[in-house]
N, C-alpha and C positions, 0 to 999 in steps of 0.2 A: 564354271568359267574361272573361281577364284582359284582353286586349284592346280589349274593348269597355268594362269600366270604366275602363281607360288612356284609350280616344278619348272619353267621357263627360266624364271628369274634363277631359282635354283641353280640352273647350269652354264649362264655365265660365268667368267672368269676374267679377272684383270690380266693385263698382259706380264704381269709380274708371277704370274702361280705357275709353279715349280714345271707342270706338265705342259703351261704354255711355250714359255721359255725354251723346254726341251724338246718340241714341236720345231721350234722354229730355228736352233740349232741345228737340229735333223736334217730339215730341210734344206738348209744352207751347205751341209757336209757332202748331202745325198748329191746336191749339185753341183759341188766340185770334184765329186769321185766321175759323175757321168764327163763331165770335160774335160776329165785325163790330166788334175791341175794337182800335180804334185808337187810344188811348193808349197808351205808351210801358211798356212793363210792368216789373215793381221785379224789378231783377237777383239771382239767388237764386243761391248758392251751385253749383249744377249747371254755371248759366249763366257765371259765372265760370271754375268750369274748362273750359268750354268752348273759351271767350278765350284761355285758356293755351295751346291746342293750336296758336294763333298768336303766340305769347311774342314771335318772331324778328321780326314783324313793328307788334305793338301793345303789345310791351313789360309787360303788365300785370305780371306777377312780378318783373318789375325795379324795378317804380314803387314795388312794397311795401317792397323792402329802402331808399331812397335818400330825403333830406325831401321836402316836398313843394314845394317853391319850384322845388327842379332838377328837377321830373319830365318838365316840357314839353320843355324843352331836351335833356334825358337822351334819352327818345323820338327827338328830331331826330339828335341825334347817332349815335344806332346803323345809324337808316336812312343817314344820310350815310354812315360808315363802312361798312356791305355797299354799297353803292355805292361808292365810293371803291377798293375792295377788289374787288368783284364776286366780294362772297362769296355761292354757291352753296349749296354742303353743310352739315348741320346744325353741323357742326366749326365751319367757317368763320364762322357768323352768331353761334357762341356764344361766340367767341374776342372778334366784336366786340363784344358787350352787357359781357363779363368787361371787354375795354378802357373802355368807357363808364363802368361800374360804379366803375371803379378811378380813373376821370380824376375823377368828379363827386365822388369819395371825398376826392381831394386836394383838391377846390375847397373841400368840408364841411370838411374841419380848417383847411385854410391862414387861412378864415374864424373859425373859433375861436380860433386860433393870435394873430389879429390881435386879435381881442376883449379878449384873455388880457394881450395885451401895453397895449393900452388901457388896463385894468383895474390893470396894474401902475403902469403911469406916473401914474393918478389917486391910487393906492394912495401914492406918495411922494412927493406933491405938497400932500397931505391930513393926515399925521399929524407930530407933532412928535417923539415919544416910542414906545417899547415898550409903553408901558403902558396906551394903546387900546384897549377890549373891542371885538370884533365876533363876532355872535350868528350863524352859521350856523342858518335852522333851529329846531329843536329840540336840536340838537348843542353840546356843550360851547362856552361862549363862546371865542375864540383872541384874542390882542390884534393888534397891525395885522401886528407883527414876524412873527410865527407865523402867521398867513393869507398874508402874501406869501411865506413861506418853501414854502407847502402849495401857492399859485398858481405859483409856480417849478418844482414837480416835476411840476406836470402840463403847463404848456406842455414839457415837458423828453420827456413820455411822445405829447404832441399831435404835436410832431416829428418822432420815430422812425415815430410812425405815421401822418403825412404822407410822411417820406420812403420808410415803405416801401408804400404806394399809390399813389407816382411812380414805384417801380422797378417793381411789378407792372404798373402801367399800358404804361411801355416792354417790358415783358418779351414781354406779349401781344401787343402791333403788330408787333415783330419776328418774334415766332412767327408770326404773321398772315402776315405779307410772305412767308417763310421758306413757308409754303404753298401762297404763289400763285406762286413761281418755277418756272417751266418744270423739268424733271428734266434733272440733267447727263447728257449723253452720254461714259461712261470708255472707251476698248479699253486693255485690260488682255491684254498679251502673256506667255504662261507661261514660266517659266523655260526648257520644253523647244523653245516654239518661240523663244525667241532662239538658243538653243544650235546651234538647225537652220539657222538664217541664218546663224550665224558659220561653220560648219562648209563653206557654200555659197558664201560668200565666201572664207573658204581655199583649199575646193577650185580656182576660179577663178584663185586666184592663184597658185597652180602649175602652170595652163595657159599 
């Protein structure tokens, strides 16, 4: 009896596992083709996860996390990279979308970065004095002194975390590379068998 509630239980599935989801896609498809519904039917949550069961190849869970300006290109680039790579294995294609992730990461700051600095040079170009209100907002007014002192700590924070979505970006290619290299071949001789050559060589040399 315990076994059989063990293999029972066993073949549950949430509604979220991969072959349910595509179960009930199926069905939803199978049911628009019998009512002859040729227009293009409104993507429902089910059918999105579906999508995802091809992440590696249509990108959609990448699109979510990145603006939407880079998505096109983000997309191209991943498929270049498993090419470029000939990456196979699930490791492989998801090392390159982390690279992808990480390169469009540094593009999105370095772009801020640039704004920021923009933003200063108009900033001291523009006021005479300290004593300049500007209104954030709803937020306490700052004068100009104290708004560029506040834009200086955040390009200062843009920085760090551009430069560290350049190392991560490298880190991964490397990883990446580091996977598709052939395995070294070592022979590794044990102490006892050198021991037994020298001992052979000796012997010889007493002949």
């Amino acid at each position: 009896m315990t076994n059989q509630i063990r293999d029972y239980l066993g073949q549950l599935r949430s509604h979220d596992d991969p072959e349910a989801i595509l179960e009930e896609v199926g069905r939803t498809l199978m049911a628009d083709v019998k009512e002859g519904n040729k227009q293009y039917p409104m993507i429902s949550m089910d059918d999105f996860k579906a999508a995802t069961l091809h992440e590696f190849n249509n990108g959609v869970l990448m699109a979510e996390v990145i603006p939407d300006k880079y998505r096109t290109f983000a997309i191209y680039m991943l498929r270049q990279l498993q090419q470029d790579y000939n990456c196979q294995t699930a490791a492989e294609k998801a090392l390159a979308e982390l690279a992808t992730i990480n390169y469009i990461h540094t593009l999105d700051l370095q772009q801020r970065i640039m704004e920021g600095l923009d933003t200063q040079k108009t900033m001291s170009h523009s006021h005479n004095s300290c004593e300049r209100d500007i209104n954030i907002g709803h937020a306490k007014a700052l004068n100009a002194c104290e708004r560029t002192f506040v834009e200086l700590k955040l390009l200062n924070i843009l920085s760090k975390e551009c430069d560290r979505a350049n190392r991560q970006f490298l880190m991964t290619i490397q990883t990446l590379r580091v996977m598709k290299q052939p395995p070294l071949k070592v022979n590794i001789k044990t102490e006892a068998a050198v021991i037994g050559q020298n001992q052979i060589v000796q012997t010889n040399g007493h002949k």
